[in-house]
N, C-alpha and C positions, 0 to 999 in steps of 0.2 A: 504493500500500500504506500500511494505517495506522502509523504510527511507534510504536515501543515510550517510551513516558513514565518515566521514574524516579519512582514514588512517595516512597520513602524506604528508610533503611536502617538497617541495626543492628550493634553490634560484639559479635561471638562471647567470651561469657567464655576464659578461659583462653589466649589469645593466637591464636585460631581464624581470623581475620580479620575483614574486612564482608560480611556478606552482605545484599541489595539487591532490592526488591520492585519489577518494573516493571511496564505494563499495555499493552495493546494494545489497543483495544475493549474486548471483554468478558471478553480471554484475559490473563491472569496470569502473573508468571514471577517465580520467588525464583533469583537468582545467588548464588553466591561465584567471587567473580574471574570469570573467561571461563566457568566448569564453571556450566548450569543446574543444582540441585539439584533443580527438579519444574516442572512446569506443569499449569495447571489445565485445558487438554486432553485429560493424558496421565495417566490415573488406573488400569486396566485392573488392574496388577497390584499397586500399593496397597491396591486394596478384596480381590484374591485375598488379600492377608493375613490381611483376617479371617473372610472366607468359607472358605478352608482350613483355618483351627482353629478356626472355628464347627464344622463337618463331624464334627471329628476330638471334640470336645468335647459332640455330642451326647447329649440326656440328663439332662446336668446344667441342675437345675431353677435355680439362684440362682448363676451364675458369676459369678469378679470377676475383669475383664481389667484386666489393664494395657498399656497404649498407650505408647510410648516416642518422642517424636516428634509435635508438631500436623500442622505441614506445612501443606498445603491441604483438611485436613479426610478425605480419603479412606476413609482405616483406619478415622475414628473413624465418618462416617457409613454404611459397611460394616458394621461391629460392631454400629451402633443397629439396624441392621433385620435382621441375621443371628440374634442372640441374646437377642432375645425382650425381654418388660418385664421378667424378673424379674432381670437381667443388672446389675451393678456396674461401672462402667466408669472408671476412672482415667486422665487423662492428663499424663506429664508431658513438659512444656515448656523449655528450658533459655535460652531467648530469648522475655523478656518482649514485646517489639516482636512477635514470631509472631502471641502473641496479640493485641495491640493490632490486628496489621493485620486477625485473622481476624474481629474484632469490629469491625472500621472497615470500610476500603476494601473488603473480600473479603466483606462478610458475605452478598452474598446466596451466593457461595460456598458459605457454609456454614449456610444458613436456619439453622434454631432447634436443630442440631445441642447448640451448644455450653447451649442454657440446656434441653434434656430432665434430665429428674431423674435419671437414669441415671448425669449426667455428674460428673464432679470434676475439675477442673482444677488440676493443681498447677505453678507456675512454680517449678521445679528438676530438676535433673540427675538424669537417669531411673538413674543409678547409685546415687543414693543411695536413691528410692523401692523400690526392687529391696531393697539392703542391708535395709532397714527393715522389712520385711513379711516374717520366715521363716515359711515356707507361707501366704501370704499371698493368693496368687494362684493362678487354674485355665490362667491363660494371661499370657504376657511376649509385648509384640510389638515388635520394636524396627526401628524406620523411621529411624536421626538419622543416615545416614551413606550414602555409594553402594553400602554393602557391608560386613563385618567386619573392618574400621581406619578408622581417627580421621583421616576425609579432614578433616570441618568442623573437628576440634579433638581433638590429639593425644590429649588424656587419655581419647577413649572405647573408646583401643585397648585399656581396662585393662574393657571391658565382652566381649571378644572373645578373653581369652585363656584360660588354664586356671585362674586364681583367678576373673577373674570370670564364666566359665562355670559353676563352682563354687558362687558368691553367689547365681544366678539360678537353678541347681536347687534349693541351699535354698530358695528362694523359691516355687518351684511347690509345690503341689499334688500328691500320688500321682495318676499319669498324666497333669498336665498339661502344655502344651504353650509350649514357648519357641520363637518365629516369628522367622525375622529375613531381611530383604529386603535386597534387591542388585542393584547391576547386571551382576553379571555371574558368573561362576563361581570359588570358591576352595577349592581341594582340601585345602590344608592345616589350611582351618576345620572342613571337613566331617570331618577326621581327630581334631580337637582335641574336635570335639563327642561322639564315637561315643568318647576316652578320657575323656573325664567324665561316661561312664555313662550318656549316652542314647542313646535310639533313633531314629535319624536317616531322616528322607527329603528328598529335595531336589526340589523342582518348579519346571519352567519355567513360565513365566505371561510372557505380553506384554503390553507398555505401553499399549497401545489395548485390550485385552481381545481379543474377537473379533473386533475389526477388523482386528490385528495389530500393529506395531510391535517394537520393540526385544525381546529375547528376554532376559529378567531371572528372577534364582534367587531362591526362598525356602523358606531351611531349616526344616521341620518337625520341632524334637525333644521327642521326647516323656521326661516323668520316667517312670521304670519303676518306681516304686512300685509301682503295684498290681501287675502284673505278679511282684517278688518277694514281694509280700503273698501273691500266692495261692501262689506255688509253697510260700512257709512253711507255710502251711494245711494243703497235702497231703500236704507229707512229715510232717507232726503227725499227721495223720487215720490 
């Protein structure tokens, strides 16, 4: 069997840890500690994330996603081919080195993903892009964590509670859609999301896609704007 190599490694701002890029042949792996965070085998339900609010988002002619999370490219090369040319596509990065490796070592990873015009690459904390754009965005996707808390780094727990649940529906768009991937199931988030006034659905999606693997959640909430748009309309009319 071929041995896993240690390419290099990065330290998590905020007191996060190291997390560490290694290679196998042609297969990839980003650790923190013993926990893999992704591999570049296991994409299946990464690209469900923006196939899912592609879906739900049809229609709109000039959407601007924001991607929360590089990773290994998944979400964002999902995004380029779900949502069309006229699509704006943001991603932010909180770990410079991400990007360094996606442009280095990984890039045929991620062919010419990252240089389509589509793209904007920003290296900082996807909480502050979020703050910074009221109604900014038709979609939030946020991939930097195994699920809603600050595994990599305490402070994204403040992306996952009811202020910053709060921050990111200012942030959408009337009807659009805040996406957020997991490995696994959390009821009390699912609770937290449906009292900050959106409308929630939750899909399983697996690691492999059709192939199968591990059985991962991604919450679907939608802003209800439009939604109380129109009913203002009719009790007017």
């Amino acid at each position: 069997m071929i041995p896993w190599i240690q390419i290099d490694s990065a330290t998590m701002p905020g007191g996060g840890g190291e997390i560490r890029l290694k290679q196998r042949g042609t297969e990839f792996s980003i650790m923190l500690g013993a926990i893999e965070l992704m591999n570049s085998r296991l994409s299946g339900s990464e690209e469900a994330l923006a196939t899912l609010v592609a879906t739900r988002l049809a229609g709109r002619r000039e959407p601007r996603i924001l991607i929360g999370g590089l990773g290994m490219g998944f979400t964002l090369r999902a995004a380029l081919a779900a949502f069309g040319q006229g699509a704006q596509i943001v991603v932010s990065e909180l770990v410079p080195a991400v990007v360094a490796w996606a442009r280095g070592p990984m890039a045929q990873v991620f062919g010419d993903c990252l240089t389509d015009p589509r793209v904007a690459i920003r290296e900082e904390d996807v909480a502050r892009t979020i703050g910074a754009a009221p109604a900014g965005f038709d979609a939030i996707l946020l991939d930097v964590d195994n699920g809603p808390e600050g595994l990599t780094r305490r402070a994204n727990d403040d992306l996952y509670d009811m202020a910053g649940l709060a921050v990111a529906r200012a942030a959408l768009r009337p009807g659009g859609v805040l996406a957020v991937w997991s490995s696994g199931p959390d009821h009390g988030f699912t609770q937290r999301l449906r009292k900050s006034g959106f409308a929630v659905e939750e899909v399983k999606a697996r690691a492999n896609g059709k192939r199968g693997g591990a059985r991962h959640v991604i919450w679907l909430a939608t802003h209800p704007g439009v939604v109380q748009a129109e009913r203002a309309r009719r009790a007017g009319s």
